[in-house]
N, C-alpha and C positions, 0 to 999 in steps of 0.2 A: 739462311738455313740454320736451324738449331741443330747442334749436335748432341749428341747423347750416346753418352759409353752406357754400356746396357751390360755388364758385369766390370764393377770395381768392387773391391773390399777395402774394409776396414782391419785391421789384430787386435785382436785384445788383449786387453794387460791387468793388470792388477785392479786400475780403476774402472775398469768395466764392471765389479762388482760391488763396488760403492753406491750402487743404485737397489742391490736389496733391503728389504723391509727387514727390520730388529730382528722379526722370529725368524727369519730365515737365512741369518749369517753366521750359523752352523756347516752351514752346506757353500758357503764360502770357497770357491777353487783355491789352490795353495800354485804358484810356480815353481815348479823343481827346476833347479838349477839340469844343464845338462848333463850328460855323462861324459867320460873320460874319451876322447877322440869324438865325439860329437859336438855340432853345432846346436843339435836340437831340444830346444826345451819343452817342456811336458806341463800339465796342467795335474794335478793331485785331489780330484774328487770323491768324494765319502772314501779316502783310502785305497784309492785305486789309482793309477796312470792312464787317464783319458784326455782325449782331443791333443793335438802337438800346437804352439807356438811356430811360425816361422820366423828365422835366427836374425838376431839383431846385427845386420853386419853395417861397417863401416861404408864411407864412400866409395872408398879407393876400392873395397871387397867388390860393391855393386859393382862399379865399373871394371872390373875386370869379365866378371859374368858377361856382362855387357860385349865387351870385345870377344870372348868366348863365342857368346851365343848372335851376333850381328843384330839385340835386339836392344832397347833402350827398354832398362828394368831401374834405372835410377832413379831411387824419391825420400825427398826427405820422412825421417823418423816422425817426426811431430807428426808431419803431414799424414802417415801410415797409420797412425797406433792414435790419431785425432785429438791428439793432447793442442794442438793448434789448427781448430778450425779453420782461422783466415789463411793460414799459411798453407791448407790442402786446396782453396777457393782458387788462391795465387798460381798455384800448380798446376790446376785445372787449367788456366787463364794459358799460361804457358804454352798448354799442350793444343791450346781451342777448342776446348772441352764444356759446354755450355752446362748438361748439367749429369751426376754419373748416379748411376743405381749402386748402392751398398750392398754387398754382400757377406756375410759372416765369415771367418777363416776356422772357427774353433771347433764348429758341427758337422766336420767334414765327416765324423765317425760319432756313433753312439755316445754318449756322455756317462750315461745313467743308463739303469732299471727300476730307479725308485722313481714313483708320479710326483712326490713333494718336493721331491732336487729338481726335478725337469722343471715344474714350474717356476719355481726358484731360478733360476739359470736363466730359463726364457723371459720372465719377467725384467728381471734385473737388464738383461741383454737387451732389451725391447725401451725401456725409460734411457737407456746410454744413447742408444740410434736416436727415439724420441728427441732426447735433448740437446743432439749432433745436429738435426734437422731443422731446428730453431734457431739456432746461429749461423745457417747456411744460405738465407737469402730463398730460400724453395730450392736451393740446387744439386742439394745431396737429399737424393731421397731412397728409400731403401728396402729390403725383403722382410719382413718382422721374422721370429722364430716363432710356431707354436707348440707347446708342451703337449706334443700327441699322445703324453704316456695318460695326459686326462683332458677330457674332451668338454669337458663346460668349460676349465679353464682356460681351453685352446680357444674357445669363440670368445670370452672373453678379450684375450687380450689379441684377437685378429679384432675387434670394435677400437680398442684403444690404439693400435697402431695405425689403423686408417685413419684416424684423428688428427693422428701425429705423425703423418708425413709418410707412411708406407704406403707403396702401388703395388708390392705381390707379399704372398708366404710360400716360406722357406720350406722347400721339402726335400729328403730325403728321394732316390731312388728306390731306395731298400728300406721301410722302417721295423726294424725287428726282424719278423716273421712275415711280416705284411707287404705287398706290393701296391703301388700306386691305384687300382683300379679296386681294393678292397672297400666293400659300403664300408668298414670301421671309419674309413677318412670323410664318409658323406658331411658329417653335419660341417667340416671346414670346408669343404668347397662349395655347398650350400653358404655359407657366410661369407666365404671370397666374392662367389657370384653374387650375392644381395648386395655387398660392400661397392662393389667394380672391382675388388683387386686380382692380380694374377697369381695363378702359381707359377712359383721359380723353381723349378729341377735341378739344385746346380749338382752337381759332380759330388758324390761321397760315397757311404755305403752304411749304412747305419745297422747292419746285421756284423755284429761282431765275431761271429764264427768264421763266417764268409772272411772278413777282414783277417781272420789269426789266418787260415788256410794260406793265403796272396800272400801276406807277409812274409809267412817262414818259406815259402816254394816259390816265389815270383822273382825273379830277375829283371822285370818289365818295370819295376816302379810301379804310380799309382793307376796306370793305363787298365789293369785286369779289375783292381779292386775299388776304381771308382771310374773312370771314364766309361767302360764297357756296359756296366749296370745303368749307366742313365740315357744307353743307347738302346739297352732295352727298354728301361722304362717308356721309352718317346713308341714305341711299335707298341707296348701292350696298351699303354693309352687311347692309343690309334685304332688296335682290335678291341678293343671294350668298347662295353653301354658309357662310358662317364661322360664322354662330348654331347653326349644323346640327355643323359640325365640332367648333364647342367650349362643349357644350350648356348648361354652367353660368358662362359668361363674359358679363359683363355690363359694358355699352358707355354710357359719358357722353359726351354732346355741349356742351360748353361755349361758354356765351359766345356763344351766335349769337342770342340770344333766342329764344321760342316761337313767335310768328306765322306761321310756315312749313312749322309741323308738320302741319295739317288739310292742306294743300297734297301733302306727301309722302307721309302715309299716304293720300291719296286715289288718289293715281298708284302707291305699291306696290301698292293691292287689285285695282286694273285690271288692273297687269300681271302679280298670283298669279293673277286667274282667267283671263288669255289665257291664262296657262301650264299651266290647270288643277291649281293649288295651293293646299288648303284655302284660304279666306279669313279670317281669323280677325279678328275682332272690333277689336280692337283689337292693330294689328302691334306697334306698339313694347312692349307689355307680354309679347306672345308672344315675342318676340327680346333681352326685356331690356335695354332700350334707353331711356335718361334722357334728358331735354333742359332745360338750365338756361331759366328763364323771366326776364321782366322784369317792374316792376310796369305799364308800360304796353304788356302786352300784352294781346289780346282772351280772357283768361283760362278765363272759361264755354266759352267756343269753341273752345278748343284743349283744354280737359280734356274735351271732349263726342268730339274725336276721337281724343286723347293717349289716354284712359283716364285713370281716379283712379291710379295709382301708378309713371307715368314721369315726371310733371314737379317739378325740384326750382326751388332758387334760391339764388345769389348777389350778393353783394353788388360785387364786383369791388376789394376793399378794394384799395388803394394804389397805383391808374389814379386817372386823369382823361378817359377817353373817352366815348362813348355809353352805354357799357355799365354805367358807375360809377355807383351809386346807396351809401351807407353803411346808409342806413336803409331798403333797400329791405326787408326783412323785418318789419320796425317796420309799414313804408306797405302791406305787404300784412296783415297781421294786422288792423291798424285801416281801411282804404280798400277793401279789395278787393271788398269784397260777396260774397263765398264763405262758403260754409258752414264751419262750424268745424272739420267731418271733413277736409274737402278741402284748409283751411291747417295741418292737421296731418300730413296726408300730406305736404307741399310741405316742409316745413321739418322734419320729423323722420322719418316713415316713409321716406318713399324716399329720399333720404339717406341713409339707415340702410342701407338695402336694397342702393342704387347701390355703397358706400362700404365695405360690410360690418361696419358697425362695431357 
């Protein structure tokens, strides 16, 4: 059985921008150092503080989290920030990890306003994973970014990334003003679906107002200001024409965990049959629609209303939040109490399926 973590990330650091063109290392990120009592460091774009770094801690730091949280969030630096290919291969190798989908940490939030930094950023970000993917053996393959602020250049570099080893694009829950089911996003998903690749919904909020609001009033962490937004994102997709418009595109929801899923598909089939529209069994298999799980989530429960072939899993390789487990695939193979068909769908079919690989 092939395994496959279906959200890891990569950090990025300084040399992630080493992959811009001459005219656009103007718009170069800068990393600010953290502030006074914080761990966190900030990323310094056209003069502003966007997107955060997570904190370079030591071993002995992981491992402490680690006992903290009863999860194994331990990985080497190289391995994280991909300054040593072979050495994140190894770790995989460790964990029995065959092969892991990348995922960005730095877009968790809006970057820019301006179309020529976006693509600048996207690009550059897009030739680093490119060139991650090449010394990987085919094992690390990954989300590309596209610069939604401009849309030729976004299909653009959605062609070069399917080239170069990407199986989805990266989307926001929130981009700007725009929701997921807005025609502005048609001609990328028109290009994903021609390509095979999927979209990946991880977890952010790319509406900076929405984000300032959660920040300064939220007690909850990033649960209101990016998990909550891409639970809705998964229902408005669900109530839209978009599954309809682009009948072979297939939609990942990352990183929000499962628990939430009986929830949404119980309020989609209410509201297909106010609408009087078939109700089908199960929606997310009907619309193609993934949702990364956790191991503590109520797993029976949510594959009784998921269906057997929407729900995958990751690992959240090289975070330290809620969502980090290393051995989360190991703890659902040997813990979970699920049938053997059903941990083989989770970790190799629909991955498969979600990922087209």
């Amino acid at each position: 059985m092939l395994t496959i973590d279906a959200d890891a990330h990569v950090i990025e650091t300084d040399r992630t921008w080493d992959y811009m063109d001459a005219s656009d290392r103007q718009y170069r990120p800068v990393l600010a150092p953290a502030r006074e009592g914080s761990t966190q460091e900030r990323w310094m774009i056209d003069g502003k503080f966007k997107g955060f770094r997570f904190p370079t801690l030591t071993e002995q730091e992981m491992r402490r989290r680690s006992e903290r949280s009863g999860r194994d969030v331990v990985t080497p630096q190289a391995a994280r920030e991909m300054d040593d290919v072979a050495l994140r291969l190894t770790d995989m190798d460790r964990l029995g990890i065959d092969v892991q989908v990348l995922h960005n940490t730095i877009c968790i939030e809006q970057l820019t306003d301006r179309p020529e930094i976006d693509v600048a950023l996207c690009r550059s970000w897009n030739r680093w994973l490119a060139d991650i993917w090449k010394q990987s053996d085919n094992r690390l393959r990954w989300s590309m970014l596209p610069p939604v602020l401009s849309l030729p250049d976004a299909v653009d570099e959605i062609r070069f990334a399917k080239e170069n080893g990407a199986v989805a694009v990266c989307m926001r829950p929130v981009e700007g003003d725009r929701l997921l089911p807005d025609p502005y996003f048609y001609p990328i998903y028109d290009e994903a679906q021609r390509l095979d690749l999927a979209i990946a919904v991880h977890i952010a909020n790319g509406n900076p107002r929405i984000c300032d609001v959660y920040r300064a009033h939220n007690p909850g962490g990033g649960f209101s200001t990016f998990r909550a937004p891409t639970v809705m994102a998964c229902q408005q997709v669900l109530m839209s024409e978009v599954p309809t418009q682009f009948p072979r595109l297939r939609w990942g929801f990352i990183e929000a965990s499962a628990n939430w899923v009986p929830w949404v598909v119980a309020d989609v089939k209410e509201r297909y049959e106010v609408a009087g529209k078939p109700v089908p069994e199960y929606p997310l298999e009907e619309n193609r629609v993934y949702v990364t799980c956790q191991t503590n989530d109520d797993l029976p429960f949510v594959l009784k209303h998921a269906g057997p072939h929407s729900i995958v899993i990751g690992t959240d390789y090289g975070h330290f939040d809620p969502s980090s487990e290393l051995d989360a695939i190991t703890v659902l193979k040997e813990r979970s109490g699920l049938p053997a068909e059903s941990i083989a769908q989770i970790v190799e079919a629909n991955p498969r399926a979600l990922y087209g690989l």
